[in-house]
C-alpha positions as CSV (number, residue, x, y, z in Angstrom):
1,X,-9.5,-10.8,-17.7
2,X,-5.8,-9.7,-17.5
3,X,-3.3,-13.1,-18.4
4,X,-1.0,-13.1,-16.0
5,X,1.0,-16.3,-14.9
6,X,0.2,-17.4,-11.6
7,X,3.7,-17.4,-10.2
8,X,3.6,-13.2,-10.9
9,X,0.1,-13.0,-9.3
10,X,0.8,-14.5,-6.1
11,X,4.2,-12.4,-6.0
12,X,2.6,-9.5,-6.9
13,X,0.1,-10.4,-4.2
14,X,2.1,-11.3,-2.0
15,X,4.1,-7.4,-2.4
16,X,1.3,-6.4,-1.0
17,X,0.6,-8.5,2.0
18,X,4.0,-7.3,2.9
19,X,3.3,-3.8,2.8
20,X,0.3,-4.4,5.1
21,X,1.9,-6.1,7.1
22,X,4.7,-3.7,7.7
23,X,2.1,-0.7,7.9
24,X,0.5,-3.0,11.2
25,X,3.7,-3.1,12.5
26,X,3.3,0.8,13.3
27,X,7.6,0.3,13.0
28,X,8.9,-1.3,10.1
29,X,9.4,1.5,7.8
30,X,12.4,-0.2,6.5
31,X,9.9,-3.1,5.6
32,X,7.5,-0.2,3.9
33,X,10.5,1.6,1.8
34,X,11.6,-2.5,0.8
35,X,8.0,-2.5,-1.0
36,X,8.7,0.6,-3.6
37,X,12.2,1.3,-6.1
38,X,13.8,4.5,-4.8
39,X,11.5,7.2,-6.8
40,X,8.4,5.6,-6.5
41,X,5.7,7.7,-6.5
42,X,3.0,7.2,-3.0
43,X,0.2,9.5,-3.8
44,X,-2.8,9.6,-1.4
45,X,-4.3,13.2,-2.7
46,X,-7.4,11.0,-3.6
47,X,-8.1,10.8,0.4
48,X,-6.9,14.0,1.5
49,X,-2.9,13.3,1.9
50,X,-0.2,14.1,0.0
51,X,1.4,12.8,-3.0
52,X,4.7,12.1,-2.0
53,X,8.0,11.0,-4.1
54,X,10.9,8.6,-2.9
55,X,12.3,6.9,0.1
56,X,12.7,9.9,1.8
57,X,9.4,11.1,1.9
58,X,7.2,8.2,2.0
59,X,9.3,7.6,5.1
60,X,8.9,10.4,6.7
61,X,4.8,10.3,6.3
62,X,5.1,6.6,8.0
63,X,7.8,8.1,10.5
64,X,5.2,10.5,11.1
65,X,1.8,8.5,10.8
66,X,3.3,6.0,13.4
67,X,4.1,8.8,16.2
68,X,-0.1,9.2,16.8
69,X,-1.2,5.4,16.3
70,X,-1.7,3.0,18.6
71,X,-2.9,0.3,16.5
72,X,-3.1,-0.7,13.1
73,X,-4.8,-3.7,11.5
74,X,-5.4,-3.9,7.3
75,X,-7.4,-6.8,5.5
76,X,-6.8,-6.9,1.7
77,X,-8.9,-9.1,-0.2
78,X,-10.7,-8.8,-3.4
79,X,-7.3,-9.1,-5.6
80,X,-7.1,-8.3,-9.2
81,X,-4.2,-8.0,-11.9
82,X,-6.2,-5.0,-13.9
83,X,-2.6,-4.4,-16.1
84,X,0.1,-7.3,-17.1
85,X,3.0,-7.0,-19.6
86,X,5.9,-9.3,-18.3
87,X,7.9,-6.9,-16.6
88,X,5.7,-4.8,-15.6
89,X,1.7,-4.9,-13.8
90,X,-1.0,-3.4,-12.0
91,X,-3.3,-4.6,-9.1
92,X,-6.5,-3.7,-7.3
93,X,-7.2,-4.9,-3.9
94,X,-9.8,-4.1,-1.6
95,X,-8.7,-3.2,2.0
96,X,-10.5,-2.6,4.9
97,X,-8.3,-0.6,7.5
98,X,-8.5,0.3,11.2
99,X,-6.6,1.8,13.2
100,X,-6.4,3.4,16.7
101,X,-5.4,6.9,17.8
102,X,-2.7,6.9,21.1
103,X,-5.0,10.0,22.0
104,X,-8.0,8.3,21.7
105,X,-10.5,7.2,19.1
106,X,-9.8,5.7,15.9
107,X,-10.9,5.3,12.3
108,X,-12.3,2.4,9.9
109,X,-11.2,3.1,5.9
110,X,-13.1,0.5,3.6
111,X,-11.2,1.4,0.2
112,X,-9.0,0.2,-2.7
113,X,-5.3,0.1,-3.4
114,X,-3.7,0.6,-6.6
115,X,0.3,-0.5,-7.1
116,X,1.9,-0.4,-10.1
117,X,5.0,-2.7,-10.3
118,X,8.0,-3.6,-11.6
119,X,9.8,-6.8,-11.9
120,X,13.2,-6.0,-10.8
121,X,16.7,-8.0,-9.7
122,X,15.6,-8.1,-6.1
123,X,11.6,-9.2,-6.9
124,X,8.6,-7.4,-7.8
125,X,8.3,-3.7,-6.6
126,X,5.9,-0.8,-6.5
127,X,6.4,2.1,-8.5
128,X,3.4,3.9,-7.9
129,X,0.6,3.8,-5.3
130,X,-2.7,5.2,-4.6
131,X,-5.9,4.7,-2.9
132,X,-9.4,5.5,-2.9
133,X,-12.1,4.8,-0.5
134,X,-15.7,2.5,-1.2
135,X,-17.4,4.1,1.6
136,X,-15.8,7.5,3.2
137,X,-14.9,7.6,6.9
138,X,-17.2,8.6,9.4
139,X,-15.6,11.9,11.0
């Protein structure tokens, strides 16, 4: 088990219940690029996306993402401080994400997320993020 003070864990946590939170809003992209420093690197090429760099681009796949989707709901649970060094962490959480297509249909992703963070002058932040799925999608 990883030592990490509880104060960091439940901020750390807690960077993360924000970023879900502003994914569901299927708006808030501000809220999304608030979660990362300016290069982080958001790299989804374990699932079949891209791996993108920056504010720029990891807004423009949520700009994007959020022109076909009705509906999003994400349920992270399962959390885990796997990396812990004062300034700087890593965490696992389980998710379990569904959302629902404007043209119809949706999907249901049971997975993990992976952020690496920083401590910085404004609170923790992601430098780097990935995923992978427990049980692929149907479809």
């Amino acid at each position: 088990m990883v030592h990490c003070p509880v104060e960091d864990r439940l901020a750390i946590q807690d960077l993360l219940i924000a970023y879900a939170h502003a994914v569901d809003s299927l708006h808030d992209i501000d809220g999304i690029l608030d979660i990362f420093v300016e290069d982080a690197v958001f790299d989804l090429s374990g699932i079949g996306f891209p791996n993108l760099e920056g504010h720029g681009a990891i807004g423009g796949f949520f700009r994007d993402t959020f022109a076909g989707m009705a509906a999003h709901a994400h349920y992270l649970t399962n959390f885990a401080i796997t990396a812990y060094q004062g300034d700087q962490a890593s965490i696992r959480a389980y998710v379990i994400g569904m959302g629902r297509y404007k043209a119809g249909g949706g999907i249901t992703v049971h997975g993990r997320y992976y952020f690496d963070v920083v401590r910085t002058s404004a609170g923790w932040k992601a430098t780097r993020y990935t995923m992978d799925f427990l049980i692929p999608p149907e479809g």
